[in-house]
PAKOLMAR-388484 format. One line per field, with one value per residue (C-alpha): residue in three letters; x, y, z. Coordinates in steps of 0.1 Angstrom, whole numbers, plus 5000, padded with zeros to 4 digits. Layout:
! PAKOLMAR-388484
resn = ALA	...
east = X	...
north = Y	...
up = Z	...
END
This chain:
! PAKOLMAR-388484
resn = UNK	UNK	UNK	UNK	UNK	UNK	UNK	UNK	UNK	UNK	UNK	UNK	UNK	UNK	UNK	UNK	UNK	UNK	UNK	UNK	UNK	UNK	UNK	UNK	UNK	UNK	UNK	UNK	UNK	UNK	UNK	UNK	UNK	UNK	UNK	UNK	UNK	UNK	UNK	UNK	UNK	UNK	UNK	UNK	UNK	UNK	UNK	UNK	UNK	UNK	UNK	UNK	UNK	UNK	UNK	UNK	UNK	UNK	UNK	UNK	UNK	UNK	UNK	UNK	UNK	UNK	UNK	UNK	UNK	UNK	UNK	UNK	UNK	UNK	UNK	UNK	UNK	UNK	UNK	UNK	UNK	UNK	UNK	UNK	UNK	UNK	UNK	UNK	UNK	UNK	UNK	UNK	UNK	UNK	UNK	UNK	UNK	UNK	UNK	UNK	UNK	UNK	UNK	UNK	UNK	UNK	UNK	UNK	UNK	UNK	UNK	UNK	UNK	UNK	UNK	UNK	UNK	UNK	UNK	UNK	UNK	UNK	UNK	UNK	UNK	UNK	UNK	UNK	UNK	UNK	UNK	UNK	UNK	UNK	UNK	UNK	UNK	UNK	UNK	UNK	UNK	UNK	UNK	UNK	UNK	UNK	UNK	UNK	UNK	UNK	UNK	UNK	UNK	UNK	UNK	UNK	UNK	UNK	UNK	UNK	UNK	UNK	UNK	UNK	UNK	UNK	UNK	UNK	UNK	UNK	UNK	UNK	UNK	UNK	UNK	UNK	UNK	UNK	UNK	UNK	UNK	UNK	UNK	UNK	UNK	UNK	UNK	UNK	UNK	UNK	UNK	UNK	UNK	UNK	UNK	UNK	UNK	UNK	UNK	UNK	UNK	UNK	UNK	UNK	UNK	UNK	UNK	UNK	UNK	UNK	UNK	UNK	UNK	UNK	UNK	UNK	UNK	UNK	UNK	UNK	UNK	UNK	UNK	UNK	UNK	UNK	UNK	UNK	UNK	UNK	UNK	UNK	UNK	UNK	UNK	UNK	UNK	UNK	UNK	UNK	UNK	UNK	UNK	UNK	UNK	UNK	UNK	UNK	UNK	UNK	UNK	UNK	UNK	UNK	UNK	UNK	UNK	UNK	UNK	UNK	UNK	UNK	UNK	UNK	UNK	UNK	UNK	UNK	UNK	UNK	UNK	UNK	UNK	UNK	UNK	UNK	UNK	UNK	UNK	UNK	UNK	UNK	UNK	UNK	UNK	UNK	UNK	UNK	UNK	UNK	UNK	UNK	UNK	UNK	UNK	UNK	UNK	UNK	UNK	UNK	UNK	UNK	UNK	UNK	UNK	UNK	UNK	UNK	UNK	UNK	UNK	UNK	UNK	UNK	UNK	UNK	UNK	UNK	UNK	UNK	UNK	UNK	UNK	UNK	UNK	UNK	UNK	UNK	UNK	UNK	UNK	UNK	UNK	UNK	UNK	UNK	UNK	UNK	UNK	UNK	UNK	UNK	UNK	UNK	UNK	UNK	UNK	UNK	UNK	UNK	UNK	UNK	UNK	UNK	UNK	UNK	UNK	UNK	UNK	UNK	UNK	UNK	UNK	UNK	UNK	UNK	UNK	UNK	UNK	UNK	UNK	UNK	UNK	UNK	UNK	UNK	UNK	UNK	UNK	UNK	UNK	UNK	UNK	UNK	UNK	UNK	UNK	UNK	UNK	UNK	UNK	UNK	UNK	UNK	UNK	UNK	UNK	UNK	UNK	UNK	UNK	UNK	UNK	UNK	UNK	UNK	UNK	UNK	UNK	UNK	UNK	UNK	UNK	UNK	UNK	UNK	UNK	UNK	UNK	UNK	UNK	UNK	UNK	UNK	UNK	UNK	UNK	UNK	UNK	UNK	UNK	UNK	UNK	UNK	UNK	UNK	UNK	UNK	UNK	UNK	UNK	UNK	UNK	UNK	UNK	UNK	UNK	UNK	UNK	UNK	UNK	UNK	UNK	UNK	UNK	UNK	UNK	UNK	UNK	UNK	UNK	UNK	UNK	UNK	UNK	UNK	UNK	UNK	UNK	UNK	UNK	UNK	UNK	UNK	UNK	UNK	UNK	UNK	UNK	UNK	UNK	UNK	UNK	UNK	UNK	UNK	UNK	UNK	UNK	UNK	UNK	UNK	UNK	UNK	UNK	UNK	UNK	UNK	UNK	UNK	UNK	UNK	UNK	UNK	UNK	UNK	UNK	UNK	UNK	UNK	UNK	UNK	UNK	UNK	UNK	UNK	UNK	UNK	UNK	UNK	UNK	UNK	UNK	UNK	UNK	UNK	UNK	UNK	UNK	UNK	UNK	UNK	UNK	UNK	UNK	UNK	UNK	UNK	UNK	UNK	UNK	UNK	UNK	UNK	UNK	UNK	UNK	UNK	UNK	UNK	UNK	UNK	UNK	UNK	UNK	UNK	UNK	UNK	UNK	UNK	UNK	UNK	UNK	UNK	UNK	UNK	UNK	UNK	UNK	UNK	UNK	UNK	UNK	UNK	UNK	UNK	UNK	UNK	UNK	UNK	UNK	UNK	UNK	UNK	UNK	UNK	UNK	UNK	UNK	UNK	UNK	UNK	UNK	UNK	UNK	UNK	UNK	UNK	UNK	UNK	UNK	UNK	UNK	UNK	UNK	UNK	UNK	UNK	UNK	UNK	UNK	UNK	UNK	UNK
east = 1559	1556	1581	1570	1563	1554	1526	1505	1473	1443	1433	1398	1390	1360	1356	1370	1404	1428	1429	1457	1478	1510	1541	1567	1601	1614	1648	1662	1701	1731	1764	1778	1751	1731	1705	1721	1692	1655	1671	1704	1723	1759	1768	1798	1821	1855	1875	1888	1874	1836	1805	1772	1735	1704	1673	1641	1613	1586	1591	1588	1572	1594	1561	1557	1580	1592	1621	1639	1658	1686	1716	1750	1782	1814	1832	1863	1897	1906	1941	1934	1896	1878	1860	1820	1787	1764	1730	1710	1678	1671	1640	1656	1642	1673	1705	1737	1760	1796	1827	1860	1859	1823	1811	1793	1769	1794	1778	1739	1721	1693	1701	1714	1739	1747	1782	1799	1832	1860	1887	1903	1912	1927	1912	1903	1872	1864	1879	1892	1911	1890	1857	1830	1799	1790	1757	1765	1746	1737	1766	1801	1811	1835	1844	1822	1792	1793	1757	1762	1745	1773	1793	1827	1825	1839	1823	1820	1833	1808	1809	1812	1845	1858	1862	1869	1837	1853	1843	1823	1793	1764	1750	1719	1712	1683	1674	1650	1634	1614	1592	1593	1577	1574	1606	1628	1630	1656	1673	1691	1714	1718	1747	1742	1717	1743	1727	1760	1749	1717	1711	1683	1677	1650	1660	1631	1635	1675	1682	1647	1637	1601	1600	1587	1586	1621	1636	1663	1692	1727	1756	1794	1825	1860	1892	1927	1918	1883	1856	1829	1797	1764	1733	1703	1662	1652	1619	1599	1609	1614	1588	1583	1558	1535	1498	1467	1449	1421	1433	1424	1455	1459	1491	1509	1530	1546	1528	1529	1532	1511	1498	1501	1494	1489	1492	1471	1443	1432	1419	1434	1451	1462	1493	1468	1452	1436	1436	1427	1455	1447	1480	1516	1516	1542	1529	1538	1536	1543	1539	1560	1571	1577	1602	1583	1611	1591	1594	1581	1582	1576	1553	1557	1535	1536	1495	1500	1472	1446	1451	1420	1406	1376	1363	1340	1304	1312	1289	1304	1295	1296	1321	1346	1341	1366	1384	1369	1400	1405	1421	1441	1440	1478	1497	1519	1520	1495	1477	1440	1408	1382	1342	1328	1289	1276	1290	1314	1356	1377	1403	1430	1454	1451	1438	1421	1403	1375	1342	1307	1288	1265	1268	1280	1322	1339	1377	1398	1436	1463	1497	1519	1547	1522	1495	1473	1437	1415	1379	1359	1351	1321	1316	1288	1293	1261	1262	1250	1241	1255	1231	1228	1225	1196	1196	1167	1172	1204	1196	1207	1212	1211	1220	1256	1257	1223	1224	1239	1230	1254	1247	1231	1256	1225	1208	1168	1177	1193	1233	1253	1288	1307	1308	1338	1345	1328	1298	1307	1278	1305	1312	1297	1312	1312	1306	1313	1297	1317	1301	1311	1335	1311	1281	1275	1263	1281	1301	1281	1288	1263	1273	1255	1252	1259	1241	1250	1224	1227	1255	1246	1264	1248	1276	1293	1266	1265	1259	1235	1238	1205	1196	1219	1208	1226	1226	1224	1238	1240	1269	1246	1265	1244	1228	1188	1184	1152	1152	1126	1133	1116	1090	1082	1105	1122	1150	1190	1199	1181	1180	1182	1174	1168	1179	1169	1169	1169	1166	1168	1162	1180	1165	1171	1160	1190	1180	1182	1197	1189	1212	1207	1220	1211	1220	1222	1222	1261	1269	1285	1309	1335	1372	1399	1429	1467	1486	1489	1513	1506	1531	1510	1520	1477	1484	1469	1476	1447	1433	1402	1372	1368	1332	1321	1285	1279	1278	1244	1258	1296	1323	1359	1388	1424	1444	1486	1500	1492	1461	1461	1429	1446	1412	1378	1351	1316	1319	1331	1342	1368	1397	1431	1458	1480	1484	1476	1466	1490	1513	1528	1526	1555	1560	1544	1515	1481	1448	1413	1380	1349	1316	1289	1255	1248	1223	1199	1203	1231	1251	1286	1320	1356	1386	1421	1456	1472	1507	1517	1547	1569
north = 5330	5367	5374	5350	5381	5366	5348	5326	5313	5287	5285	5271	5259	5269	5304	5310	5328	5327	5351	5362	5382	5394	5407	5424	5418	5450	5464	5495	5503	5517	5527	5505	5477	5476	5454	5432	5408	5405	5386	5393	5420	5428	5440	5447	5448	5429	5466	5472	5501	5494	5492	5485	5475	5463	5468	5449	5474	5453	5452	5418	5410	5397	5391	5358	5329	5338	5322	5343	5321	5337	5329	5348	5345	5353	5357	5337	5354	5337	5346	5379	5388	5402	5411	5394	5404	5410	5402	5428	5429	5466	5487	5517	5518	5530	5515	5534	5522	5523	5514	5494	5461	5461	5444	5476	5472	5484	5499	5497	5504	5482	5454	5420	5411	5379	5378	5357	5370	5359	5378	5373	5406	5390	5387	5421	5421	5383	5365	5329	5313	5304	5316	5320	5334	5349	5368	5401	5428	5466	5459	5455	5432	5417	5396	5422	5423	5385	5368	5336	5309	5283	5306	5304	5341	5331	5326	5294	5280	5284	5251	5223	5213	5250	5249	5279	5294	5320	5297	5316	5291	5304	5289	5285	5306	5306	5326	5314	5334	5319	5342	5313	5342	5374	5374	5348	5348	5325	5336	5307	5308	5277	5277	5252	5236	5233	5247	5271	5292	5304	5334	5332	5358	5389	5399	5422	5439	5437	5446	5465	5484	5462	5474	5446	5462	5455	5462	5435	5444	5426	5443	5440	5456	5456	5467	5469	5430	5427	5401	5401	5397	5388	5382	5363	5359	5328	5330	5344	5361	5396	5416	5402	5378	5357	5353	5340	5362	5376	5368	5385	5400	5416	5437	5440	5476	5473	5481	5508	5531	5564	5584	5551	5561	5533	5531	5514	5530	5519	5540	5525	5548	5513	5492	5464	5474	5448	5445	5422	5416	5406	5420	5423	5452	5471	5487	5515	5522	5554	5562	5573	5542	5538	5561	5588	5580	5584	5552	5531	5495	5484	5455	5435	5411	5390	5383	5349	5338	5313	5281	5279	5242	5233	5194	5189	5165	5132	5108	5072	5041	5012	4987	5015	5047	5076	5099	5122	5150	5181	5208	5237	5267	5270	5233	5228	5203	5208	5182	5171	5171	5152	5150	5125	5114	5080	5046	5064	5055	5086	5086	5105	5133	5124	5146	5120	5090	5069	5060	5043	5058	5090	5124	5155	5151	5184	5192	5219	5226	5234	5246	5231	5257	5284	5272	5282	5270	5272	5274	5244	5232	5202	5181	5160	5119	5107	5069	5044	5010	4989	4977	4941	4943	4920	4901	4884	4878	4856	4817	4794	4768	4761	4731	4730	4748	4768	4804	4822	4863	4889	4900	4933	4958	4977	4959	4949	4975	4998	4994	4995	4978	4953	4918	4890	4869	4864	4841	4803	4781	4753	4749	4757	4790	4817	4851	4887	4916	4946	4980	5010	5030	5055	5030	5017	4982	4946	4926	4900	4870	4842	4808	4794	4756	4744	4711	4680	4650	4624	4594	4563	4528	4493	4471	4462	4440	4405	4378	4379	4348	4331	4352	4380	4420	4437	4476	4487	4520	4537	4561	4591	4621	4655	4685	4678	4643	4622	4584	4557	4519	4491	4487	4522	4529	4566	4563	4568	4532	4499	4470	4436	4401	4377	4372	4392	4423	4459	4490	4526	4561	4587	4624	4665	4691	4685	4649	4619	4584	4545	4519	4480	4449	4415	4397	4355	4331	4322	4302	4320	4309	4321	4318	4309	4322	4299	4325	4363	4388	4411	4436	4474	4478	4478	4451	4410	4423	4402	4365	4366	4354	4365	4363	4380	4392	4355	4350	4349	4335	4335	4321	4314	4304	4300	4280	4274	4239	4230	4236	4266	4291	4328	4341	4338	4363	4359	4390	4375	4414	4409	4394	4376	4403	4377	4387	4368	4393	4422	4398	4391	4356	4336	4332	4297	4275	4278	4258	4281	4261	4284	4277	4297	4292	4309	4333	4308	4290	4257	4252	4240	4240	4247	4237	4239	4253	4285	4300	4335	4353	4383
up = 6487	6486	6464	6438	6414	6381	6365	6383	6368	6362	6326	6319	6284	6265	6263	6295	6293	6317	6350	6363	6389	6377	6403	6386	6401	6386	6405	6406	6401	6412	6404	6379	6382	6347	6329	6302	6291	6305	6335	6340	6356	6354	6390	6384	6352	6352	6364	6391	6413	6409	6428	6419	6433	6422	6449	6449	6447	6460	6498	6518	6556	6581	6601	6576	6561	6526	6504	6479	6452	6425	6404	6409	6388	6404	6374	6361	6376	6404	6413	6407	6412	6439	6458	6458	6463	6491	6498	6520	6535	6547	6559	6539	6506	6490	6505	6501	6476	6493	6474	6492	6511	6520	6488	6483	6516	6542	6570	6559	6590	6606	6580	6575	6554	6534	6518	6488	6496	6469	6482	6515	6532	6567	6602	6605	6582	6595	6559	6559	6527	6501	6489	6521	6531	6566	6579	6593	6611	6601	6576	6597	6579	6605	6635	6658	6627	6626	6638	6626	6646	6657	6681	6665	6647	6613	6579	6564	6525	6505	6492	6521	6496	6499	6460	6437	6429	6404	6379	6354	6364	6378	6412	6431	6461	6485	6514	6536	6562	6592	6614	6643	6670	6676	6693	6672	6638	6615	6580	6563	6538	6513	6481	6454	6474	6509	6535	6549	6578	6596	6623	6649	6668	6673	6641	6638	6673	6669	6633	6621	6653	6651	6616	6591	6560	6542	6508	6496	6477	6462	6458	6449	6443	6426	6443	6426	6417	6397	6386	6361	6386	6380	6390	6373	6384	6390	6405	6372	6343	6362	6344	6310	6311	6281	6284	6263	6244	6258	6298	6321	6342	6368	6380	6408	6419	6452	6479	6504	6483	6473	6447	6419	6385	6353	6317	6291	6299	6337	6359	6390	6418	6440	6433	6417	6378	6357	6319	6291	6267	6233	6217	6233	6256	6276	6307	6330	6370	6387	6423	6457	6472	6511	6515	6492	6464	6429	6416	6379	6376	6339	6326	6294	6283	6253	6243	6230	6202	6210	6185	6165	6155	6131	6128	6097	6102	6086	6071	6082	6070	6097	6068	6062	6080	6070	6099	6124	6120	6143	6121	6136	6114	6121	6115	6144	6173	6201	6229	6218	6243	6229	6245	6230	6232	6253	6242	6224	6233	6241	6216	6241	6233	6187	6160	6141	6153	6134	6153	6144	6174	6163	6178	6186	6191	6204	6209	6225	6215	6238	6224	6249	6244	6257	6269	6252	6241	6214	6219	6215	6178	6174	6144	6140	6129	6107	6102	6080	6079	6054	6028	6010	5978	5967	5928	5924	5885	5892	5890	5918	5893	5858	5833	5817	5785	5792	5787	5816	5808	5821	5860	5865	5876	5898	5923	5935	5960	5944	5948	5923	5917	5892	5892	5891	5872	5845	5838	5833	5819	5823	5861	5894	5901	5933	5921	5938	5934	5950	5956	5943	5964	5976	5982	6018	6011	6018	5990	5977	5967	5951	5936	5903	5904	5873	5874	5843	5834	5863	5864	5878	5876	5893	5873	5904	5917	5904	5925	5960	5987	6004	6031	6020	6020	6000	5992	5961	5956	5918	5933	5912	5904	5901	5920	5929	5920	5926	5923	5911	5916	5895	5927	5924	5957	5956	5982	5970	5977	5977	5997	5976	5990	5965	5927	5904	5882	5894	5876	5891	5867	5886	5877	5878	5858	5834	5824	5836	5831	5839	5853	5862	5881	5879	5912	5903	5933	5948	5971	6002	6026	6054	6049	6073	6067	6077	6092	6098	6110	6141	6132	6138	6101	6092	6070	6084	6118	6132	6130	6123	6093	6061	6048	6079	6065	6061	6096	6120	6151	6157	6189	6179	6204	6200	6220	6222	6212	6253	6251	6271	6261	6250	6236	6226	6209	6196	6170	6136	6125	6155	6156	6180	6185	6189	6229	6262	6292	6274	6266	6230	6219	6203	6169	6159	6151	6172	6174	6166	6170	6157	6158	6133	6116	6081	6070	6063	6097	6087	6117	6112	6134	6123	6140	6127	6128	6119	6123	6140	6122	6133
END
């Protein structure tokens, strides 16, 4: 959009500053229209009997589509204000300023006029009731000046709602202008985003005699009734601008002009000079603009400092590693771009961020109030591996009450730490050594078996059966044992099958101590028991032998008091549920027959009764 006159640029980090071009929308005044802040001027102060105009001094080509966007303020009195302003597009460079009716554009020659009328002055200079806007030719502003597409010749509200816009609000205007040929060209007027009224016609042959080079101008006036009337940029920041230090920038007179003359050293005689700012700056323009008027436009520029970051190498160990920080020399907030090297995780927009993965890790600082960067700062991320301490002096075990020494604080390899607890020569106990803080090495932790002389018991074992194997077991107690049997055997248990005496010594480097069983001959039989209670309570929930280990060959079956078979097994560990097919049996008495032979081979048969409670 060619009257987007401020800064537009494309900052590159690193040391490459931003480049610029810079248009300064810089307006020239009239009669009572002044300047009251950067980008606000007062057209017209709340009297009555004033005029007053600001013109753009950067012309605009009706040969291509442009929008230009502004605020206006139409004051607060609305009984008794008056009169509006007046948008003008002109192809003089200097519009007369003329007092009255006309808003203060009355009779401009080859122009177009937009008006925000807030006074209605009857049919005669085209008002309606209420607040309106109308586009008008060569500046009659009535019935006869009236070019509004639509045919009916009368303005429109300026809101669709025909509300009060002396309101002491400001509102959004936009004017749009379309070059849709050489020989029809549209301008479009839209209020608080309404679109209100548009003209098509051959503006350019019509209103500009083929002329498309035009100035643009607003305007207003006070009567006997007056308004405080205002108008504010919108589309930059009219000529005061901010930049990066060190940017490159270049500015932008208005063309067409002649004989243009700069400040701040340049040595440019066209409407374009380019500086590097590295402190704020206020720069001039001279030169004879189209209509050979001599004209300055003005340039401030506000060099905004470059943040400035430092990151400091850090030595990181893998167990604990400290921090990579970006410091900015100035604390504040800014956004964080981090390069990182391969198989490292980018850490996003943070200043500090920890990391295992070696390298080179650069970052560039943005202010995001300015936009401005710093230049890139690296620091460099040494790791180490953790070590493991090694204590070869430490025992893995040792006999109660032996002398346990004090564990050495430095290491086989060199690491040095403190130990917990305390040696114990009573109990098996874990110990941990932890590394000092600024060690890279592993906590440690060994265990000293603290081993007593062996325990071992045979007393339980008294009586052996013919045929019989039974295992003896001494139930030892102690770390590292070794064993020795009577026969010379060295296995933890022993299998006894005859009568006799056996002896085991049971060993470790503590001590050791003997223990013995004499095993006499018994005689060994099953047992059958009357009744038994299949309740799920783990207590006699099934029928079934006792003296199981007795048994060689086993078949039992249990039948009901009609003789009817319910089960029948050939394991004598296993026993009747008391169910049939999923089924649970009465209470009552039941028949088992059972057939066995012993270990030593005597056959015999059992039949009798037992009863089934619940």
């Amino acid at each position: 959009m060619l009257m987007k006159p401020f800064v537009l640029f494309l900052c590159f980090f690193l040391f490459i500053f931003c480049s610029i071009n810079s248009y300064a929308q810089q307006f020239f005044t009239q009669g009572d229209a002044v300047l009251v802040d950067p980008i606000t001027y007062r057209i017209t102060p709340s009297q009555g009997g004033k005029t007053g105009m600001i013109t753009n001094l950067y012309p605009v080509n009706l040969a291509q589509n442009f929008t230009i966007n502004f605020k206006i303020n139409l004051g607060v009195n609305d009984a008794g204000g008056a009169d509006g302003l007046a948008f003008v597009l002109s192809n003089i460079c200097s519009p007369t300023l003329v007092s009255g009716q006309g808003l203060g554009a009355s009779g401009i020659p080859n122009s177009i006029v937009i008006e925000f009328d807030t006074y209605t002055n009857g049919p005669t200079m085209n008002d309606i009731d209420g607040d309106h806007t109308g586009i008008y030719a060569d500046g009659q502003l009535n019935a006869g000046g009236n070019i509004m597409d639509g045919g009916t010749g009368l303005p429109v509200c300026l809101r669709s709602s025909c509300a009060n816009m002396e309101d002491g609000a400001w509102h959004d205007v936009r004017i749009t202008w379309e070059y849709l040929s050489a020989t029809s060209q549209r301008i479009s007027i839209l209020f608080d985003g309404e679109l209100r009224a548009t003209s098509t016609r051959n503006h350019i042959a019509q209103r500009f005699a083929n002329n498309t080079n035009v100035f643009w101008s607003v305007s207003g006036s006070t009567g006997a009734a007056s308004n405080l009337q205002q108008f504010r940029v919108v589309d930059n920041n009219n000529n005061n601008f901010a930049v990066c230090s060190g940017s490159t920038v270049t500015l932008n007179a208005p063309t067409l002009g002649s004989n243009y003359v700069w400040t701040g050293g340049s040595t440019s005689t066209t409407n374009t000079a380019t500086y590097t700012f590295t402190t704020n700056s206020t720069i001039s323009c001279s030169y004879r603009d189209y209509c050979g008027i001599s004209r300055t436009v003005n340039f401030t520029i506000t060099a905004n400092p470059n943040p400035v970051v430092s990151v400091q190498d850090i030595n990181v160990c893998e167990l604990n590693p400290p921090p990579l920080k970006a410091t900015p020399a100035v604390a504040g907030t800014y956004n964080y771009v981090w390069t990182v090297p391969a198989g490292a995780t980018n850490p996003g927009n943070v200043a500090s961020f920890t990391t295992l993965v070696p390298g080179a890790y650069t970052v560039i600082i943005t202010n995001p109030t300015t936009g401005c960067a710093s230049a890139p700062a690296t620091g460099n991320v040494i790791t180490a591996p953790a070590i493991d301490p090694v204590f070869s002096s430490i025992p893995d075990t040792i006999c109660r009450g032996s002398v346990l020494a004090s564990f050495p604080l430095t290491s086989d390899n060199g690491i040095t730490g403190t130990w917990s607890p305390a040696p114990n020569n009573q109990t098996t106990t874990t110990y941990t050594f932890t590394p000092a803080g600024n060690v890279c090495a592993y906590t440690k932790r060994v265990t000293v078996v603290v081993n007593n002389i062996p325990a071992a018991d045979l007393s339980a074992f008294k009586t052996i059966c013919t045929g019989e194997v039974i295992v003896l077991d001494p139930k030892a107690t102690g770390y590292s044992l070794s064993y020795l049997w009577q026969d010379g055997s060295t296995a933890p248990v022993y299998n006894a099958t005859t009568p006799g005496t056996y002896t085991v010594t049971v060993s470790n480097a503590c001590g050791s101590t003997t223990a013995s069983a004499t095993l006499a001959k018994s005689v060994c039989n099953i047992y059958i028991p009357t009744a038994f209670t299949p309740n799920s309570d783990g207590l006699n929930d099934f029928f079934r032998v006792m003296g199981a280990s007795y048994i060689r060959t086993f078949s039992m079956e249990v039948f009901n008091r009609w003789g009817q078979r319910l089960y029948s097994n050939t394991n004598p560990f296993v026993g009747w549920d008391g169910t049939f097919r999923g089924m649970q049996q009465d209470a009552g008495m039941y028949v088992y027959y059972i057939r066995y032979t012993n270990l030593i081979g005597e056959a015999s048969v059992v039949k009798g009764t037992f009863t089934l409670l619940r």
